[in-house]
C-alpha positions as CSV (number, residue, x, y, z in Angstrom):
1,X,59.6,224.8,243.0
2,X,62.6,224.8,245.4
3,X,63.7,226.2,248.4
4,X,65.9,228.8,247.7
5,X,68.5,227.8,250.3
6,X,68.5,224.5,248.1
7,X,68.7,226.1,244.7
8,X,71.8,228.4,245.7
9,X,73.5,225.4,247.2
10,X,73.0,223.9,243.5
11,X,74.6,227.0,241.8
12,X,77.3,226.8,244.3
13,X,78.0,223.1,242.9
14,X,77.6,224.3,239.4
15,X,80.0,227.4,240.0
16,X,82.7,224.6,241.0
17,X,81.8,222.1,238.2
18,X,82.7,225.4,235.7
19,X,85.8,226.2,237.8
20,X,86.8,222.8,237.2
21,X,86.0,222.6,233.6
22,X,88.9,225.8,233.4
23,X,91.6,223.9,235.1
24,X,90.8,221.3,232.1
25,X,91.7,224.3,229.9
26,X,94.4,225.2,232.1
27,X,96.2,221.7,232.1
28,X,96.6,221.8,228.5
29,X,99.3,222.7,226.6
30,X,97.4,224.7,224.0
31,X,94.0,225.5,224.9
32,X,91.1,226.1,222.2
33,X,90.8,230.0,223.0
34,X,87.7,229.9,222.2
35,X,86.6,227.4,223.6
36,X,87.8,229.0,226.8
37,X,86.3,232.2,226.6
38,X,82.8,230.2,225.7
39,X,83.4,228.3,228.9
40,X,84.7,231.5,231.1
41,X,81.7,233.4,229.6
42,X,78.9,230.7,230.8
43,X,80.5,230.8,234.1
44,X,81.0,235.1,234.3
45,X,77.3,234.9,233.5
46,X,76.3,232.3,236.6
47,X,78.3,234.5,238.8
48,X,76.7,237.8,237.8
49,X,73.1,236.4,237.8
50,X,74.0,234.2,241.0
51,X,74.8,237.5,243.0
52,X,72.5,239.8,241.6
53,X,69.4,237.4,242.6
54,X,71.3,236.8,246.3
55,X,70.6,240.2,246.2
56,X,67.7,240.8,245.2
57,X,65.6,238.0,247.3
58,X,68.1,236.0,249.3
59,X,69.7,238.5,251.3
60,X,66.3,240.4,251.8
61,X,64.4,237.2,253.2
62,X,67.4,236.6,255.4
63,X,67.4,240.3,256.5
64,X,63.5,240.4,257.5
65,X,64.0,236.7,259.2
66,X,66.7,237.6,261.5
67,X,66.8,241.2,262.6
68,X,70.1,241.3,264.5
69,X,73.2,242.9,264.2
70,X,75.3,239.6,263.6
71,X,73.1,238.6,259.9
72,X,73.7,242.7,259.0
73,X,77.4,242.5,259.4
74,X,77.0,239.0,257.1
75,X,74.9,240.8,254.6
76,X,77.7,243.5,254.2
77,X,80.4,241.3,253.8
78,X,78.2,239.1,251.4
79,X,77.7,242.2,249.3
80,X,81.5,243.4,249.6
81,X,82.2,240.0,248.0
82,X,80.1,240.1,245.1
83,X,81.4,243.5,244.4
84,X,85.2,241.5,244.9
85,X,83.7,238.7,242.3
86,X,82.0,241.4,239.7
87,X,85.6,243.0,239.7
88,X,87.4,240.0,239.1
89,X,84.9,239.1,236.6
90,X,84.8,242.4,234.9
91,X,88.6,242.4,234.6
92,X,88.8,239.8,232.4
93,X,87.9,241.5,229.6
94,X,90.9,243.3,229.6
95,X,92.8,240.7,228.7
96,X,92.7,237.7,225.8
97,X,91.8,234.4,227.1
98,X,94.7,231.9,228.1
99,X,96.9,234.8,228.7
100,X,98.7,235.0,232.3
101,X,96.6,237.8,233.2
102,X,93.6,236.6,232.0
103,X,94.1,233.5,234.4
104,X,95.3,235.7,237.2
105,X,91.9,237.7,237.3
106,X,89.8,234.2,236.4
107,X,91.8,233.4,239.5
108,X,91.0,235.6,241.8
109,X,87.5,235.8,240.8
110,X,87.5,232.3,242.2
111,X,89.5,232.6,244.9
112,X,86.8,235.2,245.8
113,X,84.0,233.0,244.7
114,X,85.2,230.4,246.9
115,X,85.6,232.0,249.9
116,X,82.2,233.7,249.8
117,X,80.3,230.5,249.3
118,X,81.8,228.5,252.1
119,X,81.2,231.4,254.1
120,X,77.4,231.5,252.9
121,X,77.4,227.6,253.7
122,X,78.3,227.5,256.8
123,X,76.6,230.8,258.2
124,X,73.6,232.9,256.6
125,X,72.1,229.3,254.7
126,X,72.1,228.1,257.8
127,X,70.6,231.2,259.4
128,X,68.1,231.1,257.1
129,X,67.0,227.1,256.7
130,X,66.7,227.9,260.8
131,X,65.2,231.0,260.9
132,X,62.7,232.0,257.7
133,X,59.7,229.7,257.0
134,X,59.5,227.4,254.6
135,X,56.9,228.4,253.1
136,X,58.4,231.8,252.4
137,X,61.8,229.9,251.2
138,X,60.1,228.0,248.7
139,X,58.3,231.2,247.6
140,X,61.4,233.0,247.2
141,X,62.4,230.0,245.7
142,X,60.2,230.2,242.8
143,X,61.0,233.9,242.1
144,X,64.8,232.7,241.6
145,X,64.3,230.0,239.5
146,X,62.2,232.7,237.4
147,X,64.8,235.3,237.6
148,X,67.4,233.4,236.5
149,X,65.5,232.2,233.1
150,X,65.8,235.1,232.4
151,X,69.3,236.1,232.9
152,X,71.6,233.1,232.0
153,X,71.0,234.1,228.4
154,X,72.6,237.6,229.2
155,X,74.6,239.4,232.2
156,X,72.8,240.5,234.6
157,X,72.1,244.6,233.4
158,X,71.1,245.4,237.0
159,X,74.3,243.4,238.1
160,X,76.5,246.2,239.8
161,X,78.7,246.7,243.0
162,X,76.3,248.1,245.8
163,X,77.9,249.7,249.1
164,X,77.2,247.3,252.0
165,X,76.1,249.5,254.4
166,X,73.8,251.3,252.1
167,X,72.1,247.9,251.1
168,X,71.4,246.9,254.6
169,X,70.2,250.2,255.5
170,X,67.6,250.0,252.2
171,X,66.8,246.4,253.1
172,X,66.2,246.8,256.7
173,X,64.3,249.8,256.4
């Protein structure tokens, strides 16, 4: 079992590792499409499941830790990012893989992605390694690493954008 601080920085590392593997795609001349689209669907899946557990027990555990007006504002814009990242995400399917658009909106989903994680990395992972009890990390922890066995296999069907300011309200009672 890990701490869950620990366990999203992995995912972070992963999500780059899959960025990565598209610029391999992107660098070639003729890409396999679909070997793209199996390689943009692994990743679309990460980032759905990724979000939807932040939400469901990171972003609570930092919530109840730190009960200040600073880690609120954090948790909104956290959630106003996924909702930027499902978006971006969802958009793809509008287009066929390798296209211009489909790489514009694979893009800006990781434009997106990339800016929200450096901003979880050096604030609320931070907040929380300092703040919430190890014991309950590693706890939380354990319910991630169960969550997402079961939801790499499929997207997340709870996976939807939330309103910030609703969320915190919810989560802080």
């Amino acid at each position: 079992m890990g701490d869950i601080c620990e366990l999203i920085l992995e995912q972070h590392h992963e999500m780059r590792r899959r960025f990565a593997e598209l610029d391999d795609h992107l660098a070639t001349a003729q890409p396999d499409e679909q070997a793209l689209a199996r390689s943009w669907e692994a990743l679309h899946r990460l980032l759905e499941a990724h979000a939807e557990a932040e939400e469901l027990l990171f972003y609570p555990l930092l919530l109840r830790s730190v009960d200040d007006a600073e880690t609120a504002d954090e948790t909104r814009d956290a959630i106003s990012d996924h909702n930027k990242i499902r978006a971006a995400g969802a958009a793809t399917a509008g287009y066929a893989p390798a296209t211009a658009q489909w790489w514009s909106v694979v893009l800006q989903a990781r434009e997106h992605n990339s800016t929200h994680m450096a901003e979880e990395e050096r604030g609320v992972l931070c907040t929380a390694r300092t703040s919430a009890d190890p014991k309950t990390r590693v706890e939380a922890g354990s319910k991630w690493e169960a969550f997402m066995a079961g939801r790499l296999g499929e997207l997340a069907a709870a996976s939807h954008d939330k309103d910030p300011e609703t969320y915190v309200a919810v989560q802080t009672g």
